[in-house]
PyMOL CGO cylinders between C-alpha atoms (Angstrom):
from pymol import cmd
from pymol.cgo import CYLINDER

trace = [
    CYLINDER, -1.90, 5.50, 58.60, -1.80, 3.98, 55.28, 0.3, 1, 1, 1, 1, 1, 1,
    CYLINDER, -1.80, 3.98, 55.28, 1.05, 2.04, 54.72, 0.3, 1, 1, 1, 1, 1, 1,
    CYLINDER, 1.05, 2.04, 54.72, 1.44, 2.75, 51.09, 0.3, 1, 1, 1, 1, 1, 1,
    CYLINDER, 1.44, 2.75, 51.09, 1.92, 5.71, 49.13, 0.3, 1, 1, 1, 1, 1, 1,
    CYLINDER, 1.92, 5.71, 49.13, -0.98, 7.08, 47.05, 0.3, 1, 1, 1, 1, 1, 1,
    CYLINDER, -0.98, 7.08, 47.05, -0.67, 6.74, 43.22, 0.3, 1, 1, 1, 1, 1, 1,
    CYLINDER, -0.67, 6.74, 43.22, -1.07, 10.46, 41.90, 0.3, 1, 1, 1, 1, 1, 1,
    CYLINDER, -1.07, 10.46, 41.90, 2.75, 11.23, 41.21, 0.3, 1, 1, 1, 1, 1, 1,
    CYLINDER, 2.75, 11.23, 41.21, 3.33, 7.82, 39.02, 0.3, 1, 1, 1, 1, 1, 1,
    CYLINDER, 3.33, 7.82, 39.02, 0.03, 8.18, 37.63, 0.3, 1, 1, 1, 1, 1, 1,
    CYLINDER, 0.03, 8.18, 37.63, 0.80, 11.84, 35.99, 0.3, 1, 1, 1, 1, 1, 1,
    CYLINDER, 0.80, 11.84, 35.99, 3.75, 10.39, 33.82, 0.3, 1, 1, 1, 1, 1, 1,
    CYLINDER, 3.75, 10.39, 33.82, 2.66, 11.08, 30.23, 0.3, 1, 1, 1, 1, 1, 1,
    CYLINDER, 2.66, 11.08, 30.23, 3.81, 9.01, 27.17, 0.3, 1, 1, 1, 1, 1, 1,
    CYLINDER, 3.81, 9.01, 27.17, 5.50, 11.50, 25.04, 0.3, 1, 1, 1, 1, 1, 1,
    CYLINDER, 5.50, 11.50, 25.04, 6.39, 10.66, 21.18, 0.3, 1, 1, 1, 1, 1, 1,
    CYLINDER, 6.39, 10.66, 21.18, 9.82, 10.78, 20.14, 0.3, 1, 1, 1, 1, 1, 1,
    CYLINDER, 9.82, 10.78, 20.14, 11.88, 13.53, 18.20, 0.3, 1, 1, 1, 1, 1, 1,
    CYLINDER, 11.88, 13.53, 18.20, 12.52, 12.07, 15.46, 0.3, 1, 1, 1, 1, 1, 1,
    CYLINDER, 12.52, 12.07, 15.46, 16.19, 12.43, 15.51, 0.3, 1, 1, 1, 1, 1, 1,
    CYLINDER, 16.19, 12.43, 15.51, 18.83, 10.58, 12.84, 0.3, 1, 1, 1, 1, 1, 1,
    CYLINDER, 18.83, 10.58, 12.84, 20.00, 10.87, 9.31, 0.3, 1, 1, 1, 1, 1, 1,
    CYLINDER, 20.00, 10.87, 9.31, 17.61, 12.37, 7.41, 0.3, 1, 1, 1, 1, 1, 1,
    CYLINDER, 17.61, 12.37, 7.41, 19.38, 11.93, 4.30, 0.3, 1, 1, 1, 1, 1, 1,
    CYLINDER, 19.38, 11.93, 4.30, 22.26, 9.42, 3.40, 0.3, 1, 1, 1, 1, 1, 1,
    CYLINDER, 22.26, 9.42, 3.40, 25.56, 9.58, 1.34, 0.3, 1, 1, 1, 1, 1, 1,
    CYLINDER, 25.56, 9.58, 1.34, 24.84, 10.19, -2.14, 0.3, 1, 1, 1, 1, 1, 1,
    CYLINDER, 24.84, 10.19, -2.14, 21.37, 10.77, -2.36, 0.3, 1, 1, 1, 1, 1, 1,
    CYLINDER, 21.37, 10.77, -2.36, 20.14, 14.02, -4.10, 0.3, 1, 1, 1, 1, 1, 1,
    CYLINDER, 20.14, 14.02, -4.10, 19.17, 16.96, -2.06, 0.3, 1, 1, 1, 1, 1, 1,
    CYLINDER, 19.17, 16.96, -2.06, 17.35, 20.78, -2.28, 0.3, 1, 1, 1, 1, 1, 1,
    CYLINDER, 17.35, 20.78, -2.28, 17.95, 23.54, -0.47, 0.3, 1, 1, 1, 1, 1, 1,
    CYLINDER, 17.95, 23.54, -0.47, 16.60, 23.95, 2.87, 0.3, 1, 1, 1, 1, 1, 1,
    CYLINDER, 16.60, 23.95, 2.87, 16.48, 20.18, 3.37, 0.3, 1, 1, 1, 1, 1, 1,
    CYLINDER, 16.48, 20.18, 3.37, 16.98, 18.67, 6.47, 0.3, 1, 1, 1, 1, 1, 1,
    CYLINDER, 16.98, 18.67, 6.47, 20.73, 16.14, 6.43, 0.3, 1, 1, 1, 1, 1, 1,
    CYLINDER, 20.73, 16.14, 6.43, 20.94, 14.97, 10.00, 0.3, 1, 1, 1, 1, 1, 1,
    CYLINDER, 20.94, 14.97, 10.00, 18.66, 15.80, 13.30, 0.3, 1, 1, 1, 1, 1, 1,
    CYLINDER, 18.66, 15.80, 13.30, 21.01, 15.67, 16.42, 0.3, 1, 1, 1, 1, 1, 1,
    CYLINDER, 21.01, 15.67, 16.42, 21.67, 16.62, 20.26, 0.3, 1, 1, 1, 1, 1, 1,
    CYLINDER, 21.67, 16.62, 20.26, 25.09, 18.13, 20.42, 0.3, 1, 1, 1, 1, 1, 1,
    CYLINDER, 25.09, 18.13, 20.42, 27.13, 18.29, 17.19, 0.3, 1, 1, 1, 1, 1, 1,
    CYLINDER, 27.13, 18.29, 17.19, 28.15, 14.63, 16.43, 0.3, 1, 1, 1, 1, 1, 1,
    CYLINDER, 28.15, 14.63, 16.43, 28.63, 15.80, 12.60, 0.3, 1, 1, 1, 1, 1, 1,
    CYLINDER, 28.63, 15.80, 12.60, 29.76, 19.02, 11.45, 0.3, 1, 1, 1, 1, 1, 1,
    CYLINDER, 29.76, 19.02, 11.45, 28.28, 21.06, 8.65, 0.3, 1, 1, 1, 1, 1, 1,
    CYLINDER, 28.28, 21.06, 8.65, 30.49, 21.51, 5.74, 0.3, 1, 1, 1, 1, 1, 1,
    CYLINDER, 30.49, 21.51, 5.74, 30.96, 22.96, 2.07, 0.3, 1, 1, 1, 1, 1, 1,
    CYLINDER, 30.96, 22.96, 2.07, 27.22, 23.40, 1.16, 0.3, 1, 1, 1, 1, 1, 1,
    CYLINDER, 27.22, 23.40, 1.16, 25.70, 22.94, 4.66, 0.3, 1, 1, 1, 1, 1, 1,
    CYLINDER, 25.70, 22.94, 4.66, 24.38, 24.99, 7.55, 0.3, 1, 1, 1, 1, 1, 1,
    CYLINDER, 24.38, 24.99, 7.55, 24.02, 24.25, 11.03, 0.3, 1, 1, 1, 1, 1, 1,
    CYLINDER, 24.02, 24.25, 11.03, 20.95, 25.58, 13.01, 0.3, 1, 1, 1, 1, 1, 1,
    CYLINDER, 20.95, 25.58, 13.01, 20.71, 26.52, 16.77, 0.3, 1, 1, 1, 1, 1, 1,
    CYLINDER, 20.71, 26.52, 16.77, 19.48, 22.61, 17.81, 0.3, 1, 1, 1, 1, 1, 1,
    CYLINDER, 19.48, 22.61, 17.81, 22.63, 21.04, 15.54, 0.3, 1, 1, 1, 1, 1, 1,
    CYLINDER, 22.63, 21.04, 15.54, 20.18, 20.55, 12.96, 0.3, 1, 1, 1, 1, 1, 1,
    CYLINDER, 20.18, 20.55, 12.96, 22.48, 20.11, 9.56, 0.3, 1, 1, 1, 1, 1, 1,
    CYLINDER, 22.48, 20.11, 9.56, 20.52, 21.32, 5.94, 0.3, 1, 1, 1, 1, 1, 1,
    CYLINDER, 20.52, 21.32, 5.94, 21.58, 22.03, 3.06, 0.3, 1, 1, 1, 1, 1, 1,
    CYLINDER, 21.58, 22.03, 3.06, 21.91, 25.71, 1.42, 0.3, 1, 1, 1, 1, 1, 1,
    CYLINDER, 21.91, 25.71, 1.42, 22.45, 24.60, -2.09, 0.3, 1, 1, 1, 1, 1, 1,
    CYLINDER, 22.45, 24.60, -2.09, 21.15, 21.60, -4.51, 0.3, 1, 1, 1, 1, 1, 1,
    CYLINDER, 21.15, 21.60, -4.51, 23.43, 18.82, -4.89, 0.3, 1, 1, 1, 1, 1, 1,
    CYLINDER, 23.43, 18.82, -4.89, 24.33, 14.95, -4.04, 0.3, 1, 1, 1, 1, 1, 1,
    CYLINDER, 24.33, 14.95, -4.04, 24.81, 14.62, 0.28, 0.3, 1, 1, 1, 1, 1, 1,
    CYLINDER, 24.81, 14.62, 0.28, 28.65, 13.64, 1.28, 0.3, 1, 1, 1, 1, 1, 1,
    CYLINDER, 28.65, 13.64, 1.28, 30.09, 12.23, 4.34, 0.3, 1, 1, 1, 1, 1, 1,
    CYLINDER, 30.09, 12.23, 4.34, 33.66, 12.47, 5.43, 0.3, 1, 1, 1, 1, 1, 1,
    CYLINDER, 33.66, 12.47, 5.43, 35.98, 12.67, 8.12, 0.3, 1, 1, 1, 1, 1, 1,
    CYLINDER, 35.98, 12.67, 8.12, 38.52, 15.20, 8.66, 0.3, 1, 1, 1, 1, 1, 1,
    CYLINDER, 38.52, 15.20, 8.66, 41.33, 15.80, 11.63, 0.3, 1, 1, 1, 1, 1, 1,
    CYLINDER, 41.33, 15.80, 11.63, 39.04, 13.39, 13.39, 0.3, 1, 1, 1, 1, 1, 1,
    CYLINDER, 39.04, 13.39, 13.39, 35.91, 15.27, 12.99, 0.3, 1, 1, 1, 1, 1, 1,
    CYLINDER, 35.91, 15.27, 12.99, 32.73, 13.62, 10.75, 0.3, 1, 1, 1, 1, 1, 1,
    CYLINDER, 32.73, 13.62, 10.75, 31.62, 16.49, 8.23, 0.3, 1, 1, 1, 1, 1, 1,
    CYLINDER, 31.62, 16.49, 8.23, 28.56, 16.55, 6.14, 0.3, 1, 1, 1, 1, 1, 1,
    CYLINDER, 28.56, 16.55, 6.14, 28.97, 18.49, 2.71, 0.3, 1, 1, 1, 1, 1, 1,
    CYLINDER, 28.97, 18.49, 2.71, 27.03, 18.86, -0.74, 0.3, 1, 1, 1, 1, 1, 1,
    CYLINDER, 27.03, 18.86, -0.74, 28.32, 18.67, -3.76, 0.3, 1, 1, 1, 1, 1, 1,
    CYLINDER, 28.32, 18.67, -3.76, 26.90, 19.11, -6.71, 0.3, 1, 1, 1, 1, 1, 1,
    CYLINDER, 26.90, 19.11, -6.71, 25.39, 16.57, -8.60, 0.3, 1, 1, 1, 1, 1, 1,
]
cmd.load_cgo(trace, "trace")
């Protein structure tokens, strides 16, 4: 009997790239519409006036404007304004 294991499972592991997750756009920098604000797991900030939130938490904007970042009853919210 061989008295190690063969390789194959630890061998399979592939290197995968990351997401790309983060702030996408900052606190008073100019946005479009349709523009991705913040790229999260879970909903760490909230959309606000201005903003959408997709089915992945993905925050964009729906209207042209200047990004915003507040808190609220404890919450973080992400609103535009317009310029």
């Amino acid at each position: 009997m061989a008295h190690t294991k063969s390789q194959g499972k630890t061998n399979q592991k592939s290197n995968r790239p990351g997401q790309r997750r983060g702030v996408k756009k900052y606190g008073g920098q100019k946005i479009d519409v349709g523009q991705i604000i913040i790229r999260q797991v879970g909903s760490k900030f909230h959309g606000a006036i201005g903003t959408k939130t997709g089915k992945d938490f993905t925050v964009y904007a729906i209207r042209p404007g200047v990004v915003k970042f507040f808190k609220k009853l404890g919450k973080n919210l992400v609103s535009v304004v317009k310029a």
